[in-house]
C-alpha beads as a LAMMPS data file, in Angstrom:
LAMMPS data file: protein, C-alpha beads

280 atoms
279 bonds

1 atom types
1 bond types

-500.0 500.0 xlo xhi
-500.0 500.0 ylo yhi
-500.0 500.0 zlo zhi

Masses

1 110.0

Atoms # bond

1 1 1 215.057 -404.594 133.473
2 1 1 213.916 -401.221 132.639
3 1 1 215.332 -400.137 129.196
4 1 1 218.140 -397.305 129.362
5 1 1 216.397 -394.153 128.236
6 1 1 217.507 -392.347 124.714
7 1 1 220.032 -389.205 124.069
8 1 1 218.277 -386.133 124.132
9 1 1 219.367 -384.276 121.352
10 1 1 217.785 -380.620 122.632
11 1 1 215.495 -379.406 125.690
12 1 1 212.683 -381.771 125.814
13 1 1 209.788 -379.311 128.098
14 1 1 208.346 -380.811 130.880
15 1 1 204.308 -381.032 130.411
16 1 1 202.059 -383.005 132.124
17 1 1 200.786 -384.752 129.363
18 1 1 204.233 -385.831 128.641
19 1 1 205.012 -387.412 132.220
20 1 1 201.645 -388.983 132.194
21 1 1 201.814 -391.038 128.576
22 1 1 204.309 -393.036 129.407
23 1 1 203.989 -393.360 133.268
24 1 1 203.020 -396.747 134.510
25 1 1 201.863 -396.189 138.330
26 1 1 199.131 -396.210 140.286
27 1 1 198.954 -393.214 142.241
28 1 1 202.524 -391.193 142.135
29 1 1 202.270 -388.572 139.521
30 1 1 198.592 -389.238 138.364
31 1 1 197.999 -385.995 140.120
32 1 1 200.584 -383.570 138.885
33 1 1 201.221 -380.226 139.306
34 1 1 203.830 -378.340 136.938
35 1 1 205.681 -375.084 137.711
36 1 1 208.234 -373.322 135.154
37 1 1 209.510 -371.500 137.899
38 1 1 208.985 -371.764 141.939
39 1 1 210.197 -371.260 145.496
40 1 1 210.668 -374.690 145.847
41 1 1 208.627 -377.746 145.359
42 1 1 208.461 -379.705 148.919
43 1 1 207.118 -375.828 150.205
44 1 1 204.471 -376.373 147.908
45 1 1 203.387 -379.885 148.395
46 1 1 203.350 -379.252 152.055
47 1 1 200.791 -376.555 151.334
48 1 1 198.690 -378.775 148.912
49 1 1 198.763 -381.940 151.816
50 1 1 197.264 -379.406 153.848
51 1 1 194.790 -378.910 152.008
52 1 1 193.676 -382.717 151.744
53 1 1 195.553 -383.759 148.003
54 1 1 195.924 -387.214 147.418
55 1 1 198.650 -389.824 148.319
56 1 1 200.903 -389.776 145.412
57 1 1 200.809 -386.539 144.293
58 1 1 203.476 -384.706 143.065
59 1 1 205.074 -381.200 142.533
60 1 1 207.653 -380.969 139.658
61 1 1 209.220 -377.538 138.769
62 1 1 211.679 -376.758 135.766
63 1 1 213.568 -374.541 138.166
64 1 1 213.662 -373.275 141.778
65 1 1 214.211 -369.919 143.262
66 1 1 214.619 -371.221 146.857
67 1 1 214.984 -374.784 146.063
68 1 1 216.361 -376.666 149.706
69 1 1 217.728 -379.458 151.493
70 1 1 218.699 -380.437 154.439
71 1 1 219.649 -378.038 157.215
72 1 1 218.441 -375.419 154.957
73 1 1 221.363 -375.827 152.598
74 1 1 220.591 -374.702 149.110
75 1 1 220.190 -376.521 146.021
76 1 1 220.833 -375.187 142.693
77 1 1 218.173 -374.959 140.760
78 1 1 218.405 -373.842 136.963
79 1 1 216.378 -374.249 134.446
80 1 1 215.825 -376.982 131.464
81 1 1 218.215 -379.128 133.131
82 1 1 217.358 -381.029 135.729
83 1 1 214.227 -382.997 138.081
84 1 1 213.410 -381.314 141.194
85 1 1 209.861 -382.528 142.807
86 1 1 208.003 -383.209 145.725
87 1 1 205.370 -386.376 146.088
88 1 1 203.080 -386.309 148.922
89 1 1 202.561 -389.446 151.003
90 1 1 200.096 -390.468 153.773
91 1 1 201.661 -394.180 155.280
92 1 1 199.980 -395.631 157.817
93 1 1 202.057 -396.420 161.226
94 1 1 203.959 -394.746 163.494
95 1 1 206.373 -391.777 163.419
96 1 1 209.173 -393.354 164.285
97 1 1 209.410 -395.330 160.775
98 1 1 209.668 -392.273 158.967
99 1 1 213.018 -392.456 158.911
100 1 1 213.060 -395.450 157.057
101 1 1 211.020 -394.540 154.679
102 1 1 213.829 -392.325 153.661
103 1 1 216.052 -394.941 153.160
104 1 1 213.579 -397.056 150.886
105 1 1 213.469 -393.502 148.907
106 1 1 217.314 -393.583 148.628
107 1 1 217.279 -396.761 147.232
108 1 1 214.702 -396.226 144.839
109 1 1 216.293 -393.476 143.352
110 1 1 219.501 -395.214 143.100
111 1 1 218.364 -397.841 141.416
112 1 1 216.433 -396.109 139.024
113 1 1 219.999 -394.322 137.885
114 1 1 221.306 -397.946 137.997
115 1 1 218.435 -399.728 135.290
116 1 1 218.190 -396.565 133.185
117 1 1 222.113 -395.683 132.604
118 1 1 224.194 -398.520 133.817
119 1 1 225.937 -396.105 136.179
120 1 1 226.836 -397.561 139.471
121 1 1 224.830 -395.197 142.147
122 1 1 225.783 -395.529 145.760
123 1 1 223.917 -394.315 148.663
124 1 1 225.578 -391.845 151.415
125 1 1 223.664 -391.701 154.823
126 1 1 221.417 -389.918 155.496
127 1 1 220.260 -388.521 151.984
128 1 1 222.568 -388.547 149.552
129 1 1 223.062 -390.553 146.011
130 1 1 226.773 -390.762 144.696
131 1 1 228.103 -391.507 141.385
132 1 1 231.507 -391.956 141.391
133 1 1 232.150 -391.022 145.210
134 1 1 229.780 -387.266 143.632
135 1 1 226.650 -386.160 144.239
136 1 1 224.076 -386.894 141.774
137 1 1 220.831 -386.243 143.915
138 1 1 219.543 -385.859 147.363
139 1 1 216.107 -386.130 149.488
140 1 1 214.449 -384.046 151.538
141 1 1 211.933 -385.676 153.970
142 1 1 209.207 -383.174 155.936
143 1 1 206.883 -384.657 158.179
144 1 1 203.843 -383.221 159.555
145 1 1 202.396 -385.108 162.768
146 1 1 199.103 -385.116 164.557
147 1 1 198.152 -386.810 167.970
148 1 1 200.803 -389.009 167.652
149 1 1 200.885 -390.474 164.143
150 1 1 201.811 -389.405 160.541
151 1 1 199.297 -386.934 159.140
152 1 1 201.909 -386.261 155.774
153 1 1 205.151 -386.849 154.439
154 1 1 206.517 -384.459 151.651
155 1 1 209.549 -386.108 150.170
156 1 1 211.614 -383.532 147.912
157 1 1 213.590 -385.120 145.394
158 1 1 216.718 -383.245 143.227
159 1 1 218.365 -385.209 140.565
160 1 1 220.355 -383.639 138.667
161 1 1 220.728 -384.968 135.240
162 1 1 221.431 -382.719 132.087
163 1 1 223.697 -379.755 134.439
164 1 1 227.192 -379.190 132.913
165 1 1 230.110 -378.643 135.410
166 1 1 230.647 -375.527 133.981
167 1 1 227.278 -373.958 135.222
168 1 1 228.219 -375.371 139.399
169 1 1 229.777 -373.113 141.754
170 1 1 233.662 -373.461 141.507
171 1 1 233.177 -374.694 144.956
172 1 1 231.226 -377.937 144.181
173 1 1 232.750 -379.052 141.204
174 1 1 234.992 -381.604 142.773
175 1 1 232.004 -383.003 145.080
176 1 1 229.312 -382.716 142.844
177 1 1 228.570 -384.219 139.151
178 1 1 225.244 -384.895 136.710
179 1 1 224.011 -388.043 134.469
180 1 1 225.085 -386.195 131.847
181 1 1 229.021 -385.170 132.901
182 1 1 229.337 -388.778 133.825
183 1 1 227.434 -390.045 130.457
184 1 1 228.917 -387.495 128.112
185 1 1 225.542 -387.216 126.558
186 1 1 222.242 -385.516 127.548
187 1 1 219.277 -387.326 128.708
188 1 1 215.522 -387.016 128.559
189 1 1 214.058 -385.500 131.646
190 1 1 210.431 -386.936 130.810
191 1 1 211.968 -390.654 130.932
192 1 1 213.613 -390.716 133.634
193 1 1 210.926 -389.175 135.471
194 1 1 208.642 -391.861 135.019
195 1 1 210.802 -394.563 135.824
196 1 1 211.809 -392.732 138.918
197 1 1 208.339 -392.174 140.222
198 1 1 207.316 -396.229 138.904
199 1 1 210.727 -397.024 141.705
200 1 1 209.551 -394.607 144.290
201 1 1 205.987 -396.405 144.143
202 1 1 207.446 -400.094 144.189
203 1 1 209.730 -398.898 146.907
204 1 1 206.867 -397.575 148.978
205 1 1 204.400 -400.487 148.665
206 1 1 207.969 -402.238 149.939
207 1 1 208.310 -399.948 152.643
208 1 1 204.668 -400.504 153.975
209 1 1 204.161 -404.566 154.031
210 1 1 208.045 -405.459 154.473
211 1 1 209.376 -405.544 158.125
212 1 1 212.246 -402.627 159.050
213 1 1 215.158 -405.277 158.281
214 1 1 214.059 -405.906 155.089
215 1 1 214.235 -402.217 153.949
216 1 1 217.789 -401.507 155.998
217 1 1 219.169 -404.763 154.027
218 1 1 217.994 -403.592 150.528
219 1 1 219.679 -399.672 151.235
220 1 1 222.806 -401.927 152.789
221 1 1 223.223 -403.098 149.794
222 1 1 223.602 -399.736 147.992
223 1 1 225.672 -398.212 151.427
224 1 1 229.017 -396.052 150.644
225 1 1 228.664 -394.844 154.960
226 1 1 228.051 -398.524 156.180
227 1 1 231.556 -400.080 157.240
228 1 1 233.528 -397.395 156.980
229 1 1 235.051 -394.795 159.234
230 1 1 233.387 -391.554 159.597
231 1 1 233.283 -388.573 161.422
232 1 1 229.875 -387.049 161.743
233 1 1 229.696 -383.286 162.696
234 1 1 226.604 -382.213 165.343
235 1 1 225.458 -378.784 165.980
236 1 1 227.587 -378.758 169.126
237 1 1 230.334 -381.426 168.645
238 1 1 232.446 -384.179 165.983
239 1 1 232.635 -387.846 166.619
240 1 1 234.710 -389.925 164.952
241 1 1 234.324 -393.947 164.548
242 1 1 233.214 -397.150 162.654
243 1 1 229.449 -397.307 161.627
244 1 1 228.585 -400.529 162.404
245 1 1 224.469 -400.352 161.449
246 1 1 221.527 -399.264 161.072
247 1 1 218.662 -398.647 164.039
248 1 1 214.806 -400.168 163.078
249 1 1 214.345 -396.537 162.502
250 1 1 217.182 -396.038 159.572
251 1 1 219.206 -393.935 162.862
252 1 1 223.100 -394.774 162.601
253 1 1 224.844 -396.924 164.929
254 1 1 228.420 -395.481 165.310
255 1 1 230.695 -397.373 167.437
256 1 1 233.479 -394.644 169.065
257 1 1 237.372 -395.843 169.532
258 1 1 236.616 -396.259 173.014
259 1 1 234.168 -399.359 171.658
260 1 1 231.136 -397.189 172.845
261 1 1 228.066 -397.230 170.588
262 1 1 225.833 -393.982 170.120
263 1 1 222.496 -393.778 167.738
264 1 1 223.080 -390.686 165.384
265 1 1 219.857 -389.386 164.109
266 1 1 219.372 -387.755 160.795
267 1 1 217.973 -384.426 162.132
268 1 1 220.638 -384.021 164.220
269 1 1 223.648 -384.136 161.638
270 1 1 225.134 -381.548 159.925
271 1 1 227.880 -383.192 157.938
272 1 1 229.335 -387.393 157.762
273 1 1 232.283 -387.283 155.799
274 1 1 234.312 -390.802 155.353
275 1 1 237.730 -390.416 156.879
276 1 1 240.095 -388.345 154.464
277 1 1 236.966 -387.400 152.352
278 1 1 236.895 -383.679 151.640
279 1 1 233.372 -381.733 153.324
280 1 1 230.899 -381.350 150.439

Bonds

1 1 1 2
2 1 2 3
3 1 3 4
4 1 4 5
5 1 5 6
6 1 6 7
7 1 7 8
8 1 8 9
9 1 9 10
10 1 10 11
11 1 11 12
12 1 12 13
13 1 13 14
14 1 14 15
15 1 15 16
16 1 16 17
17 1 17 18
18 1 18 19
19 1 19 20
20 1 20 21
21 1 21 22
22 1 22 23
23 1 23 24
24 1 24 25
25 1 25 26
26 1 26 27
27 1 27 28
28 1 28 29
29 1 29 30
30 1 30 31
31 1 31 32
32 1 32 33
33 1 33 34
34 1 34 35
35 1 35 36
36 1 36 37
37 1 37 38
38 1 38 39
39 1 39 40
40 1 40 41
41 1 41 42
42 1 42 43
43 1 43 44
44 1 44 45
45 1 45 46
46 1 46 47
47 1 47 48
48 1 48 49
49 1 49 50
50 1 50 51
51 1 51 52
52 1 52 53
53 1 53 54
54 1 54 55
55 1 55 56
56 1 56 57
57 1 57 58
58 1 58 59
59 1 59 60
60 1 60 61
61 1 61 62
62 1 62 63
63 1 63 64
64 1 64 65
65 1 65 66
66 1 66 67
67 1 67 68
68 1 68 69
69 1 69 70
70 1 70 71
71 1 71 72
72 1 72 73
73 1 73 74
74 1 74 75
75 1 75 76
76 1 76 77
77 1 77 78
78 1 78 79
79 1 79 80
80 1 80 81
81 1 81 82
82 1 82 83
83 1 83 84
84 1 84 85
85 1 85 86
86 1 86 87
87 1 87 88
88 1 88 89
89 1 89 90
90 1 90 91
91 1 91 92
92 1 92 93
93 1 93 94
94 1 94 95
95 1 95 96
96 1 96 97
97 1 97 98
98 1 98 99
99 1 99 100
100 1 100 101
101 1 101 102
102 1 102 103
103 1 103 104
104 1 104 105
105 1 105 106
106 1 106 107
107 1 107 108
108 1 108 109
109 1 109 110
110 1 110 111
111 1 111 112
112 1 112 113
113 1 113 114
114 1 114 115
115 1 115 116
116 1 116 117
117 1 117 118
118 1 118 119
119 1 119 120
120 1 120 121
121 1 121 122
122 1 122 123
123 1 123 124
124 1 124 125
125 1 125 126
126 1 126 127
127 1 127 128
128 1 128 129
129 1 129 130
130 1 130 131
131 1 131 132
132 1 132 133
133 1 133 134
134 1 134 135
135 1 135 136
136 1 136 137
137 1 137 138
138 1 138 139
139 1 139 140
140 1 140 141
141 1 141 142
142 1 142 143
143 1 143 144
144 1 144 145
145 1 145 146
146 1 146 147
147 1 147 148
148 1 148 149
149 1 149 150
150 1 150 151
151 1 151 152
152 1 152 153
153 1 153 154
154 1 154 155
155 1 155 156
156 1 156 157
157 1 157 158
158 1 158 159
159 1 159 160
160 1 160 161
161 1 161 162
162 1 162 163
163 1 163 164
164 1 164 165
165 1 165 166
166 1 166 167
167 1 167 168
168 1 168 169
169 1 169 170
170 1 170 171
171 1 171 172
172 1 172 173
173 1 173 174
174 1 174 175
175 1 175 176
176 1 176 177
177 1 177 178
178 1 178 179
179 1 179 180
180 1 180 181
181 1 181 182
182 1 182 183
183 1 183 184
184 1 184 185
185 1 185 186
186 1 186 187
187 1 187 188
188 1 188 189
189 1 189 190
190 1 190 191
191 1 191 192
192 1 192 193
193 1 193 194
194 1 194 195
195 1 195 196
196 1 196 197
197 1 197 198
198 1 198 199
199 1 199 200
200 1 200 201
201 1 201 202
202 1 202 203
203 1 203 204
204 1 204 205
205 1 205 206
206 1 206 207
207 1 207 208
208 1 208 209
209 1 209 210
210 1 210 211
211 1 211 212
212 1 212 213
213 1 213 214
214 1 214 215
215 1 215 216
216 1 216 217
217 1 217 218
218 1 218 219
219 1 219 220
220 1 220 221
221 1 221 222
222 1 222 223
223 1 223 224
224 1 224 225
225 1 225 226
226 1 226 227
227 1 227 228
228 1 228 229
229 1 229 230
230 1 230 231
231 1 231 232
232 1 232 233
233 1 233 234
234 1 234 235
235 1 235 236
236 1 236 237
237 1 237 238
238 1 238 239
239 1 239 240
240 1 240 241
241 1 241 242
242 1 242 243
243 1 243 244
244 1 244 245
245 1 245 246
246 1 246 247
247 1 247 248
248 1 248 249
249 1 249 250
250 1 250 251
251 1 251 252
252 1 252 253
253 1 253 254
254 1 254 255
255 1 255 256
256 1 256 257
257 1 257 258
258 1 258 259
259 1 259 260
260 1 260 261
261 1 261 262
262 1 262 263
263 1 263 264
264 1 264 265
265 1 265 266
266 1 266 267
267 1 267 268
268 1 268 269
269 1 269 270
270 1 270 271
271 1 271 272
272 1 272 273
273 1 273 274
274 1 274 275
275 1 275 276
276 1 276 277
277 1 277 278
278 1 278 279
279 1 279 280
């Protein structure tokens, strides 16, 4: 069991020789680059994978001017608060498991809010972590592929852990919520950022040598969107029904009143909301 991580009485900066004292991985975060302030941190990884940096590098900013996730949606980005990064990743195998790879993220992050504050972090398909039916973080997976298989994944991480409700759009207060507003205490960034990227390793090494069941069962687990009754919202269209699983490629198997099934991708969805659950 990882140990829970101290208060934080003030603003502990991020440095690089902070993260890397205490980190215990192989390759995520032993190359680490550190921005007080930039567009956004996936943006930037994607530009250092093209340019040939190693697996398991990773982009951490304090804040982001353009920080994004999904569908372009913005995510808020002050300063001092809060973990936003990127790692860069080069699996092996074919495109289609990229998806899942996702998943094994999800869980990895969940867990590491699990073993460092007790809190009880639930995953909402695609790429969301709750606490307490709020969001607490979300992923944002960019691929880049050539001839056919994975040249680079980018996976964008924001976890928002020291935020007070007060600074949150009046909008997303009642959808959206930080370790420390559930904690009533502050955290250290630096901790929880190792522990997070020594989960995101263990979770990939998972990810590569376990078969596609193996990483659906460990994000079932975790699932807040797997048994229950959702409507998911397309560019063109809503459809409402039970999800009953998961495809080998972490797609979502959503079985329609008229008992028809239909795979729902992640790239194509806008919105799954649980039946009564407000949009977020």
């Amino acid at each position: 069991m990882i140990p829970r991580l101290p208060t934080q009485t003030s603003h502990h900066p991020l440095t690089v020789e902070a993260v890397r004292s205490g980190l215990k991985t192989e390759r995520f975060g032993r190359t680490l680059h550190l921005y007080d302030r930039i567009e956004s941190t996936n943006t930037t990884a994607l530009g250092l994978a093209e340019q040939g940096a190693p697996e398991g590098t990773v982009t951490l900013a304090d804040s982001q001017t353009q920080g994004r996730g999904r569908m372009g949606r913005h995510w808020i980005s002050p300063p001092n608060v809060n973990l936003y990064l990127s790692i860069i990743l080069r699996p092996d195998g074919d495109p289609k498991r990229v998806g899942l790879w996702s998943l094994a993220a999800a869980v990895a992050v969940a867990r590491t809010i699990e073993q460092t504050t007790a809190l009880p972090a639930r995953l909402k398909w695609p790429n969301d972590i709750l606490v307490h039916a709020k969001k607490i973080s979300g992923l944002l997976l960019e691929s880049a592929i050539q001839s056919g298989r994975v040249k680079h994944l980018v996976l964008g991480i924001g976890l928002n852990v020291n935020i007070t409700r007060e600074v949150l759009p009046e909008s997303l207060r009642a959808s959206v919520t930080s370790l420390r507003e559930e904690l009533g205490r502050e955290l250290d960034r630096i901790g929880l950022l190792q522990r997070l990227l020594e989960q995101l390793e263990l979770q990939y090494r998972f990810f590569q040598i376990e078969p596609p069941h193996k990483v659906m069962e460990a994000y079932a687990a975790l699932s807040e969107t797997l048994g229950q009754t959702v409507t998911v919202q397309l560019p063109d269209q809503e459809w409402t029904g039970n999800v009953i699983g998961l495809t080998p490629e972490g797609a979502l198997i959503l079985e329609k009143p008229d008992r028809q099934s239909m795979i729902v991708h992640s790239d194509d969805v806008i919105h799954v909301r649980t039946a009564n659950a407000a949009r977020d």
